[in-house]
C-alpha positions in Angstrom: 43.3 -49.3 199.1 45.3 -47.7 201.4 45.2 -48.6 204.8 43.7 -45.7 206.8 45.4 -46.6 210.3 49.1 -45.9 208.6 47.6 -43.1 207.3 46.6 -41.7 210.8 49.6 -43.2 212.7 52.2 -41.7 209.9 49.7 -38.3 210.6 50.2 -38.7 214.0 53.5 -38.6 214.1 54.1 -35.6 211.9 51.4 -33.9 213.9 53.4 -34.1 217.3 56.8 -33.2 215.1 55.0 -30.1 214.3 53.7 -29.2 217.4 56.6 -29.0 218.9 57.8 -26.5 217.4 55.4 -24.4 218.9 56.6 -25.6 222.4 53.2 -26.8 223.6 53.1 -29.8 225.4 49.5 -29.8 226.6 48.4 -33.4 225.6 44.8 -33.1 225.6 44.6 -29.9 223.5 47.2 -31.5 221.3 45.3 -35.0 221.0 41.7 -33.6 220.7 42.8 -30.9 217.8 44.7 -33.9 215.9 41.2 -35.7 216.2 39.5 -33.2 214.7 41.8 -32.7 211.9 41.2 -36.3 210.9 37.8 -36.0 211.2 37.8 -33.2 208.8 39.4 -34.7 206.8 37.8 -38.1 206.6 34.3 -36.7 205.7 31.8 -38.4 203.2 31.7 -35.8 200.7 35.6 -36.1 200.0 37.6 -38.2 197.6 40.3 -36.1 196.6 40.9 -34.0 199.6 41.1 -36.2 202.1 43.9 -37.5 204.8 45.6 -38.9 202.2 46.0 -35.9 200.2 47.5 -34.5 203.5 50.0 -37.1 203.2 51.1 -36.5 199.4 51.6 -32.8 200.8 53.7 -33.9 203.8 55.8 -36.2 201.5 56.2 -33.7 198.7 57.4 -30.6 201.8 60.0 -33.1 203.2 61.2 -34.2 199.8 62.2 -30.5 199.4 62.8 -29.5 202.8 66.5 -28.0 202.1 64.2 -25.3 199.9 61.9 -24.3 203.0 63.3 -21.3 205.6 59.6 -21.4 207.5 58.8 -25.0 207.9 56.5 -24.5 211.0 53.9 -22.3 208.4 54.2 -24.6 205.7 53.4 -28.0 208.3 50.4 -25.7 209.6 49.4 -24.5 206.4 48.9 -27.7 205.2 47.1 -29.1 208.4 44.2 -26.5 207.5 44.6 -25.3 204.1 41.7 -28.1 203.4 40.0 -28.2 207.0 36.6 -26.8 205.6 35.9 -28.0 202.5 32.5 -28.2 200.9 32.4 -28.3 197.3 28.9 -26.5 196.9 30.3 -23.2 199.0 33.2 -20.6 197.3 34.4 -19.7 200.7 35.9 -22.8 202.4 39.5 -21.2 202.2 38.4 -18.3 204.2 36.6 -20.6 206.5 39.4 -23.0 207.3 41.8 -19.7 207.8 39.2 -18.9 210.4 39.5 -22.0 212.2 43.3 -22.3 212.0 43.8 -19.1 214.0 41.5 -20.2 216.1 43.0 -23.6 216.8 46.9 -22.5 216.4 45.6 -19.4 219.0 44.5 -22.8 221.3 47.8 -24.8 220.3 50.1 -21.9 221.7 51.4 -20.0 217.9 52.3 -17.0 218.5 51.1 -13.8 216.3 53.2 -14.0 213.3 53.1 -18.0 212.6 49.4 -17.6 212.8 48.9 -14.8 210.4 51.5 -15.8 208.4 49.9 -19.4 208.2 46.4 -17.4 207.3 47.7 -15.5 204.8 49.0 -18.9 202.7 45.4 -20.7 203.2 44.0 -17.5 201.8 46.3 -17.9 198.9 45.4 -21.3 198.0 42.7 -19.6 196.4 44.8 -19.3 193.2 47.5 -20.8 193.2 49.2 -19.3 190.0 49.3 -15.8 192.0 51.6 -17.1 194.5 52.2 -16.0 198.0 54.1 -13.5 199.5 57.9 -15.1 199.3 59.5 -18.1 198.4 58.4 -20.3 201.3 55.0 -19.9 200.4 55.4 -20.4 197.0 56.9 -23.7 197.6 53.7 -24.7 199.8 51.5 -23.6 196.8 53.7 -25.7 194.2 53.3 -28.6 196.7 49.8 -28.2 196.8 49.6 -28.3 192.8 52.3 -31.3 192.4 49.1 -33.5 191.9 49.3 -31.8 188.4 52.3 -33.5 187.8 52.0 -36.6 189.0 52.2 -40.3 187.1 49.8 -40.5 184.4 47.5 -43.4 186.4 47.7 -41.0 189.5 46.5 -37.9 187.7 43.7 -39.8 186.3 42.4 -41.2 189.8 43.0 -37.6 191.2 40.4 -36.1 188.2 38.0 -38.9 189.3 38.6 -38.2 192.5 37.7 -34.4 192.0 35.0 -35.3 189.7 33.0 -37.7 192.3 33.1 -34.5 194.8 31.4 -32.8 192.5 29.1 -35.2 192.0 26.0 -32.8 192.1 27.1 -30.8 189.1 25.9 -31.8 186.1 28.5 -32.5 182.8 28.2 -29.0 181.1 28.5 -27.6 184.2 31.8 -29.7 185.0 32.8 -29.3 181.5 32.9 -25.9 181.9 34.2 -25.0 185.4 36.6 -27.7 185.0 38.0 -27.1 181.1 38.1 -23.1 182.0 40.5 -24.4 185.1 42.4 -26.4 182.8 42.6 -24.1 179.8 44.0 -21.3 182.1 46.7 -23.4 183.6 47.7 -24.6 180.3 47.9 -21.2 178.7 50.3 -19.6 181.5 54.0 -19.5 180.7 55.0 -21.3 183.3 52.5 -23.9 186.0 54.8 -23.7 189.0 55.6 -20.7 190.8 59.2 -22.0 191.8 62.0 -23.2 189.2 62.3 -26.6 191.5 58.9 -27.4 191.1 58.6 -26.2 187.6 61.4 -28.7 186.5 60.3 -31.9 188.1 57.1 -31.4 187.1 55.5 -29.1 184.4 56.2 -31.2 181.5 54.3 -34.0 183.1 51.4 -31.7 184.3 51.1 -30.4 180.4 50.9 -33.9 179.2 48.3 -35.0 181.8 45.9 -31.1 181.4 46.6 -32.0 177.6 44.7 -35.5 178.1 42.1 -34.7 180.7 41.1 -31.5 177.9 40.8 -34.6 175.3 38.8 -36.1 177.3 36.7 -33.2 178.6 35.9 -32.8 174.6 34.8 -36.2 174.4 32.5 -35.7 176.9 30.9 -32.9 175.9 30.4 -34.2 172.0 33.7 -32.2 170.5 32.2 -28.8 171.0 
């Protein structure tokens, strides 16, 4: 198990990184908001998206940070792309886009970061769409790297997923979750950007090809 404290130091870290590049010093706006992030984040209800799912995001930006022109929207994106989540309501995107202007308003972001920073939590609501330029495409491809992660990784991630869905029944997971699968699988392409779409599609098309297998099995092959 990971240890949680790393995980909020490492967090921590990253957080006053980013905040600095609004310029805002104010430590007790600063501290208090970074609280409430990580308890967001660290609520009962989530396995998957959690703080260290924030991490995996962090990791996977930096890895490719040559890419990014925009990295203050990208770290902020991230912050609250997942900051309401409730897995019984279809609107947590548009929630958490409401409480990052709010809080980057508070943390001193100026007009543009802030709507530009809404405008890529809003599109996290389909990932395949894309954003509107390259920056945002690589956030979205970040987000969806789970895809194409190591087989034993992809299969604690759908167990992960599956456990905060706990209160829908199989067919109804079989379905939701297959239909996700079988449209990913039929696109062209998984990735929005040729970087991400190299490292990782052939992996994510082996791991949606076992997790359909598997979705089969569950429901009785039909």
């Amino acid at each position: 198990m990971t240890d949680q404290r790393a995980v909020i130091d490492g967090l921590k870290a990253r957080w006053r990184t980013h905040v600095q590049m609004l310029g805002n010093f104010d430590a007790s706006v600063v501290g208090r908001t970074f609280d409430d992030l990580c308890t967001s984040y660290s609520e009962k209800h989530r396995h998957y998206h959690t703080l260290n799912h924030l991490t995996r995001i962090f990791d996977c930006l930096e890895l490719h940070g040559e890419e990014i022109g925009d990295p203050a929207r990208l770290a902020f994106a991230a912050w609250y792309h997942d900051i309401v989540y409730d897995p019984r309501r279809t609107d947590n995107e548009a929630k958490s886009a409401e409480r990052a202007m709010k809080e980057l308003d508070a943390l001193g972001a100026d007009n543009a970061l802030r709507s530009h920073v809404v405008q890529l939590i809003l599109a996290t609501k389909n990932h395949m769409s894309g954003g509107r330029d390259y920056d945002d495409d690589i956030f979205l491809d970040a987000d969806f790297a789970i895809l194409g992660s190591p087989h034993d990784e992809y299969r604690q991630y759908v167990m992960d997923v599956r456990a905060e869905y706990a209160h829908v029944d199989d067919a109804a997971w079989l379905n939701g979750r297959g239909t996700f699968l079988k449209k990913i699988s039929a696109a062209p392409r998984i990735f929005r950007t040729g970087i991400f779409e190299g490292e990782y599609a052939e992996q994510a098309r082996e791991n949606i090809a076992w997790e359909l297998t598997a979705l089969d099995a569950l429901g009785g092959g039909q």
